[in-house]
N, C-alpha and C positions, 0 to 999 in steps of 0.2 A: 681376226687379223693376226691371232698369235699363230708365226709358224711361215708367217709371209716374209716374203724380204721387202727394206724397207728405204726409199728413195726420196728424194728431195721432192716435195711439192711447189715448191716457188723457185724460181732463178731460170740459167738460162737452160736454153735444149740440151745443151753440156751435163752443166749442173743435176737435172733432172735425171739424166741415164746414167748416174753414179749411185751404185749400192750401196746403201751406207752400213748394210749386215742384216742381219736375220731377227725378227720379232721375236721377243721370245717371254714379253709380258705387257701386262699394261698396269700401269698407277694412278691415283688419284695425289694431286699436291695440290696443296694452299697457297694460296697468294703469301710468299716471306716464307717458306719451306725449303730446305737443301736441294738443291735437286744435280749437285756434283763433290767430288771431292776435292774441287781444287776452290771452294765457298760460296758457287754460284746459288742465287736464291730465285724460284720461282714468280715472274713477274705478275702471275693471275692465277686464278681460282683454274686449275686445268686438268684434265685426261693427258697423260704423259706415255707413251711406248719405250719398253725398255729395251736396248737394242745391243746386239752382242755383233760385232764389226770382224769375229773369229778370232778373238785373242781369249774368249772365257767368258763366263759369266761374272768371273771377280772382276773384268775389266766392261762389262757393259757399261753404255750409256744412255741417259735420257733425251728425247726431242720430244716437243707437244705435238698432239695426234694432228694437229692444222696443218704442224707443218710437213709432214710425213703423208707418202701417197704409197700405201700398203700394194704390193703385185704377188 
């Protein structure tokens, strides 16, 4: 998946044909783990894609693989 661009797997038709950026890794996090800099904590035990939206990889962000539909 790394290397895929990476889209909304739930919402609407809209929602879905939005890019969200380009894969450019994948993590494992813990259930109560960081998974942002503004103190978001990972809700379960997950597979997370790390996704860079074109601003950098200092500026990537995380979404779990569920909810991401890799193209």
């Amino acid at each position: 998946m790394v290397g895929k661009d990476a889209y909304n797997a739930y919402g609407t038709k809209v929602m879905k044909s939005v890019k969200l950026g380009k894969i450019i890794g994948v993590c494992w996090r813990t259930k109560g783990s960081l998974i942002s800099k503004d103190g978001r904590v990972s809700p379960r035990n997950a597979f997370y894609y790390i996704i860079d939206d074109g601003w950098g990889p200092e500026k990537a962000f995380l979404r779990q693989c569920r909810e991401i539909k890799a193209r």
